[in-house]
N, C-alpha and C positions, 0 to 999 in steps of 0.2 A: 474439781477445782475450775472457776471460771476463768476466763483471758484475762480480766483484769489482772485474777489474784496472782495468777503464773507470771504478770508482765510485771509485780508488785514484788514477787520473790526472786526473780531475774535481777532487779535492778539493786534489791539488798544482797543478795549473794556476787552483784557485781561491784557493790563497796565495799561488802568486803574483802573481796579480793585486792582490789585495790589498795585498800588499810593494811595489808597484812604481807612478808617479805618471805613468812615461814608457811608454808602451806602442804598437809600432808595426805595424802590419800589411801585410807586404807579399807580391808574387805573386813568387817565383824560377822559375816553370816554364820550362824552356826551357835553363835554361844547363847547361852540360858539366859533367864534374865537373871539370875544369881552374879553370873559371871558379865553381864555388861553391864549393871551395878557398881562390881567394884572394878571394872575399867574405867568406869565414867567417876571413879572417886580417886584413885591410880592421876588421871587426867586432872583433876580438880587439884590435885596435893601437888601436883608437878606445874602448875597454871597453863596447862593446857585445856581450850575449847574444843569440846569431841561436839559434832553434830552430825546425822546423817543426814542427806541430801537426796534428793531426786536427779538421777544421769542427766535426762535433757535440758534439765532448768539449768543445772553445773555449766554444760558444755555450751548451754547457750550464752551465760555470765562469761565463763572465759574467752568464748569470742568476742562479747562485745567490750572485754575488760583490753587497757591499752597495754597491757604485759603479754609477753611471749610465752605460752605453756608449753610449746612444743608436742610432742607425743601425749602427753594428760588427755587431752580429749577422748583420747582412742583409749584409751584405758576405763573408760566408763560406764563398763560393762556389770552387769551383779549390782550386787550390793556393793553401795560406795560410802564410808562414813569421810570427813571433812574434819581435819584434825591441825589446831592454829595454836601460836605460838610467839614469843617472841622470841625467843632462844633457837637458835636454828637444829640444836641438838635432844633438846627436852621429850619432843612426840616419839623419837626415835628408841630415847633408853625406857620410855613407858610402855612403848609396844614390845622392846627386849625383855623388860622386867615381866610384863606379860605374859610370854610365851615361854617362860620358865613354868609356868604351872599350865598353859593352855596351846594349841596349835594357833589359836589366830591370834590377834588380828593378824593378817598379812598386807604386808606395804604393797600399793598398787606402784607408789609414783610420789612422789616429794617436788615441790619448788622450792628453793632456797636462794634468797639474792639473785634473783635474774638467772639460775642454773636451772636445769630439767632435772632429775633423777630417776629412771624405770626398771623397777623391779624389787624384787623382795631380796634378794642377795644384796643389796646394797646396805641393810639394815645395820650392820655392823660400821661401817663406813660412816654413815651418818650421821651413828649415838658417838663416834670420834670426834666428829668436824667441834670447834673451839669454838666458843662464844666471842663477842667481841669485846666483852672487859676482861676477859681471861686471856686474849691475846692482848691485851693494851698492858694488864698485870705482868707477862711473860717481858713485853720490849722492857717495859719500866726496870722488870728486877735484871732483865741482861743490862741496860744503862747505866745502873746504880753498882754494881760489883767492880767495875774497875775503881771508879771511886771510892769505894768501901776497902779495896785491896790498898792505896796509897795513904790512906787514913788511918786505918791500924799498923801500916808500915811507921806513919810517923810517929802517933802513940808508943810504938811497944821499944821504939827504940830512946826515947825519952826526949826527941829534936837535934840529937848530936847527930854531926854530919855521918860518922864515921859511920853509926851506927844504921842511921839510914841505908847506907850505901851498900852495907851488909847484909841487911834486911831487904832490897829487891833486887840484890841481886842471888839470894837464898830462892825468891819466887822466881 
């Protein structure tokens, strides 16, 4: 690969880093191509980009990218495949679902929203972390239940006072 091409792949791996909030780093060495086939299809169904990457081209994009990686750098050792997302929890439950039938991939290191993450124990933690319509879903439905509670109060007691007053003070 000539300077060009490496200063040509530097600069796409440094947009997209840029582009991207969900950024996952893990090790595939070791599996067949049977088995990174259907990773790479595991990823595809989940709308995760699996790519693998060259260490120093990676570590040179994230230096020149304006985001903080923290420890990532140092972590890019081996094989490093380069795993994107918009779901901050998606790469996470594909590599679990994964390693139900296989030992790898193994998580190097994750970025999520401006956070670090290092190491493979955190795997479980991660496929947890909530999306962000699934937390907007959560506020919406706690906002809506008290209101939901005074509305069938007033329903089921037919609008009489009395009835109301029996009705929350029953809840």
């Amino acid at each position: 690969m000539t300077r060009e091409e490496k200063a040509t792949v530097i600069q796409d791996l440094t947009a997209t880093l840029a582009d991207n909030t969900t950024i996952y780093l893990a090790d595939i060495s070791g599996l067949n191509a049977l088995q990174t086939t259907n990773l790479r299809r595991a990823c595809f169904k989940a709308n995760v980009s699996l790519s693998v990457v060259k260490n120093t081209l990676l570590a040179k994009a994230m230096e020149a990218s304006d985001k903080d990686f923290g420890e990532l750098p140092e972590l890019l050792k081996g094989n490093t495949s380069m795993m994107l997302s918009e779901v901050a929890n998606a790469p996470a439950k594909v590599i679990q679902g994964f390693r139900k039938k296989s030992a790898k991939p193994v998580l190097k290191g994750a970025y999520i929203e401006e956070t670090v993450y290092v190491g493979d124990h955190l795997i479980d933690a991660l496929s947890d972390i909530k999306s962000k319509e699934e937390m907007i879903g959560e506020i919406v439905g706690l906002l809506q239940s008290p209101a939901k509670n005074v509305i069938s109060a007033l329903k089921s007691s037919g609008g009489k006072i009395a009835g109301i007053i029996k009705t929350l003070s029953e809840r």
